[in-house]
N, C-alpha and C positions, 0 to 999 in steps of 0.2 A: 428404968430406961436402959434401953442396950446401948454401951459403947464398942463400936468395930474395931478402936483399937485394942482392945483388950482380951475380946470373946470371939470374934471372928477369924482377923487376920493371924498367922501363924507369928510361933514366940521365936521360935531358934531358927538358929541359921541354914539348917538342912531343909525345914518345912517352906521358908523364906527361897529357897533354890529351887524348890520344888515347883512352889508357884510360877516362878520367872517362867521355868522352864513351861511349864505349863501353855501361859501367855503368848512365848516366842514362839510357838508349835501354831497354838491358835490363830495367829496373826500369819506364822508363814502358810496354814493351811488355806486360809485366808485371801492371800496373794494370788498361789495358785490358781484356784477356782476366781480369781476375778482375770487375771490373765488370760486363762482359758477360755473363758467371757468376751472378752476386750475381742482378742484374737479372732473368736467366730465373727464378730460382728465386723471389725475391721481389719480385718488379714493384712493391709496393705499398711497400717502405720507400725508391721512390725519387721519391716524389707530390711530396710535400714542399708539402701543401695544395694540387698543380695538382690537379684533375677532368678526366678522361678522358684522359688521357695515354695510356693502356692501351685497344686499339681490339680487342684478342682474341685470341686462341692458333692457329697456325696448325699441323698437324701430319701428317705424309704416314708412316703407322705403317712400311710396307716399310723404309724409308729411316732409321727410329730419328729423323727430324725432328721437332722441338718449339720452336716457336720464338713470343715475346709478338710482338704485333704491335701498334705503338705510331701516334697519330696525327700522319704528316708523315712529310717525306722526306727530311729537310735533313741535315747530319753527325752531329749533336748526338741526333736518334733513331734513326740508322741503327747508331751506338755502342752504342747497344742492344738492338736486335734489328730484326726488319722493320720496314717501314713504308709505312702508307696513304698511299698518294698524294693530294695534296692535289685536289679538284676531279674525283676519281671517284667511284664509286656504293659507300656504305655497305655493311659486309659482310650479305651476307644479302638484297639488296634489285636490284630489276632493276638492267639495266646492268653495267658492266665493274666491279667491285673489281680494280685493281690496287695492286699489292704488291712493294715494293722489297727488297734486300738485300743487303748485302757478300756476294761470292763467299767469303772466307775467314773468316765469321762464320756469320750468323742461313740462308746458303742455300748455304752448300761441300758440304751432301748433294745437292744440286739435279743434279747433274753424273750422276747416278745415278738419275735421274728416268726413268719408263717411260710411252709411251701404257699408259689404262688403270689407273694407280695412283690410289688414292684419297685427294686432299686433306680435310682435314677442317677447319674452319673456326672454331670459337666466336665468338660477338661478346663484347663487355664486360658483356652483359644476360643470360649464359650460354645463348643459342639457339644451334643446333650447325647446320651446313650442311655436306652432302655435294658434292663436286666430281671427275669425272673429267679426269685429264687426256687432253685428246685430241692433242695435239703441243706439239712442241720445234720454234724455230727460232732462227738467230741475224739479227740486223740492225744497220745503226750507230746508235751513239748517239743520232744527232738525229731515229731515225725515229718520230715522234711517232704514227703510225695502231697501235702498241698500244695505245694508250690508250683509242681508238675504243669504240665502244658498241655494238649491234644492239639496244639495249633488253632482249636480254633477259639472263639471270643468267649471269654468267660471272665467271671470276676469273683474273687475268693475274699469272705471279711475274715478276719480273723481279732480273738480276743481271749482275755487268760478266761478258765473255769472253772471253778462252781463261781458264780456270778457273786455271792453273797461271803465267799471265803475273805478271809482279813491275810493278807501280807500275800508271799508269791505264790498264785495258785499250781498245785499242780496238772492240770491240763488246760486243754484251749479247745476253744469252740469256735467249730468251722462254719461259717454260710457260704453254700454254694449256689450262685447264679449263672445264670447264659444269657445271652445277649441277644434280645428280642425285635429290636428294631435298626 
């Protein structure tokens, strides 16, 4: 008969560290991913008296994507789903909306993205905006002419790339939309 404390569970105290640590990773990965969860479903028990925290629903039907999309771009909102880039054109309104998001969160569908698919947009005032995508590209990180404008209604997602890379990817993958309705 096998005893687990003997044969399984580690003897010394390094192997014993190893495992905690182990555990505390699992558990905080854990959190995360239920956070991120809670969050889509109920955006609004996580205010906690801020105002407009929540900038609108993004959702690309083909793709089963639904994603809040919160304002800002920093760690702390991107933990939670998209995010409005700070100092771009409001959703719905001329100019570039660009929109941020973890490849293995709020935009891991994104990889499966089509010219031609239809983003859909809500703002926080529930007006709904249509958007085709017209292309996909990749660029590095520092290439800041996404962000660009032509004035007129567009909407840019953006997300790190190669989709399947482990720790910071080096590039990012552009979807380009316009604003069809």
């Amino acid at each position: 008969m096998l005893n687990l404390n003997e044969s399984l569970l580690p003897s010394g105290g390094c192997e014993k560290l190893f495992v905690w640590g182990g555990l505390i990773l699992l558990a905080l990965a854990g959190w995360k991913a239920a956070s991120y969860t809670a969050f889509q479903l109920h955006p609004e028990w996580f205010e906690h008296g801020k105002s407009g925290q929540v900038a609108g629903r993004l959702q690309i039907k083909r793709l089963g994507l639904s994603v809040v999309v919160v304002n800002g771009d920093d760690e702390k909102s991107l933990s939670l789903g998209a995010g409005l880039v700070p100092g771009t054109a409001p959703i719905g309104s001329d100019g570039n909306t660009v929109i941020a998001g973890h490849r293995d969160l709020a935009f891991r569908a994104l990889r499966h993205v089509q010219a031609g698919d239809v983003v859909r947009l809500e703002s926080a005032d529930a007006k709904s905006y249509a958007y085709r995508v017209e292309d996909t590209r990749i660029v590095n990180p520092d290439d800041v002419s996404v962000l660009a404008s032509d004035g007129r209604p567009k909407l840019t997602m953006i997300t790190c790339y190669p989709f399947h890379y482990m720790g910071d990817a080096p590039k990012r993958y552009i979807v380009d939309a316009r604003l069809i309705n």
